[in-house]
Each structure stands twice: as structure tokens, then as C-alpha cells.
C-alpha positions in Angstrom: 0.0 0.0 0.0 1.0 3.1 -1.3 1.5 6.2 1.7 0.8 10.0 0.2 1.6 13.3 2.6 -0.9 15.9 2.6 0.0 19.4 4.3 -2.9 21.0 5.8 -3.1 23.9 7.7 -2.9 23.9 11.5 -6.6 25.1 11.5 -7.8 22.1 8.6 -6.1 19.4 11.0 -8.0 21.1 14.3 -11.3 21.3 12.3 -10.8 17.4 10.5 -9.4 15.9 14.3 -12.8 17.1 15.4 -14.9 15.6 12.7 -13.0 12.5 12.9 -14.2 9.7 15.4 -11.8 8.9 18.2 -11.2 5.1 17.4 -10.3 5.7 13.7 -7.2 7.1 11.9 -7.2 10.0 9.5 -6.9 7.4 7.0 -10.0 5.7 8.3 -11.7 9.5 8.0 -11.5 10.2 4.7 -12.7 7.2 3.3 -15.5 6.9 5.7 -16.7 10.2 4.2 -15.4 10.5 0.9 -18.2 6.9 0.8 -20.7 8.9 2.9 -23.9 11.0 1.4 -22.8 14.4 3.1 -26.6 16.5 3.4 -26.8 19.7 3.4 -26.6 19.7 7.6 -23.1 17.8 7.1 -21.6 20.7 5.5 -22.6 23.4 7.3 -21.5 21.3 10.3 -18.4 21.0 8.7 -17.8 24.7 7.8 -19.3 26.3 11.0 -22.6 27.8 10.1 -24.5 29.2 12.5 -27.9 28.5 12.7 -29.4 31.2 11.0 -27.1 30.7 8.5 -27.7 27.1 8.4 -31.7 27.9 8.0 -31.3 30.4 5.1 -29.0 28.1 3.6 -31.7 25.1 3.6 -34.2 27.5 2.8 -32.6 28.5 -0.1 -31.9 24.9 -1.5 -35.7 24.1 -0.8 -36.4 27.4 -3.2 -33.9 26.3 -6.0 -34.9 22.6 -5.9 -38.6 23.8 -5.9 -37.9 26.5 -9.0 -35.8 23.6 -10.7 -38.8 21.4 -10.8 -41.3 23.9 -12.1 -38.6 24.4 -15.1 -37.7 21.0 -15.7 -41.9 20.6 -15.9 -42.8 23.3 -17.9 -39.4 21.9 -20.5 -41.1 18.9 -21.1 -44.9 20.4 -21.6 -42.9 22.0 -24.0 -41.7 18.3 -25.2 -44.8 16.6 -25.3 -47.3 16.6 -28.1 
């Protein structure tokens, strides 16, 4: 097995030891979530929103993925004979 060195900054490696869990290795870490289905909550987790940020941030996906629909729905009226 191959070994690579990343350099992070002192803050990354704080924020990552964190997020990590106790009984597993960085290693361990990043594969656990480069496999997992981050959400939306995940992130902001991750990148220290605060609540109200967190809320206008969810609010705002709901609003895209909402608008998205309409225009994938009116694209394929527009399809259909």
C-alpha cells in the first residue's frame, strides 16, 4: 500500500481531528466520508454555520430545488405533443 503526505493547515487538521471519530485514523476519515452521502446539515456542520445561517441556507436549497422542478416541468410540456 502506497503512503501519500498531505500538508494541511494547523486550523484544517484542528477542524478534520474534530470531525473525525476517536477510534479511527485520519486514513479511516477520509474514506469513511469520501463513501458517505454528506446532506446539506453535514456541511454546514463542517464549515461552521450558524444557525441562521444554516436555516437560510436550507431555505434556499428548498427554493432552488422547488424553481428547478417547475422548469424541468414546464421543459417537457414544451416536449410533449
Amino acid at each position: 500500500m502506497a503512503i501519500k503526505t498531505i500538508t494541511v493547515t494547523e486550523d484544517a487538521y484542528e477542524s478534520i481531528k474534530r470531525l473525525k471519530n476517536t477510534d479511527e485514523s485520519f486514513s479511516q476519515f477520509f474514506l469513511r466520508i469520501s463513501r458517505e452521502k454528506m446532506t446539506v446539515k453535514d456541511l454546514a456542520g463542517a464549515i461552521k454555520l450558524s444557525d441562521n445561517e444554516y436555516a437560510a441556507l436550507k431555505k434556499h436549497t428548498k427554493e432552488l430545488r422547488k424553481k428547478a422542478s417547475t422548469d424541468m416541468k414546464e421543459r417537457l410540456k414544451k416536449c410533449m405533443f
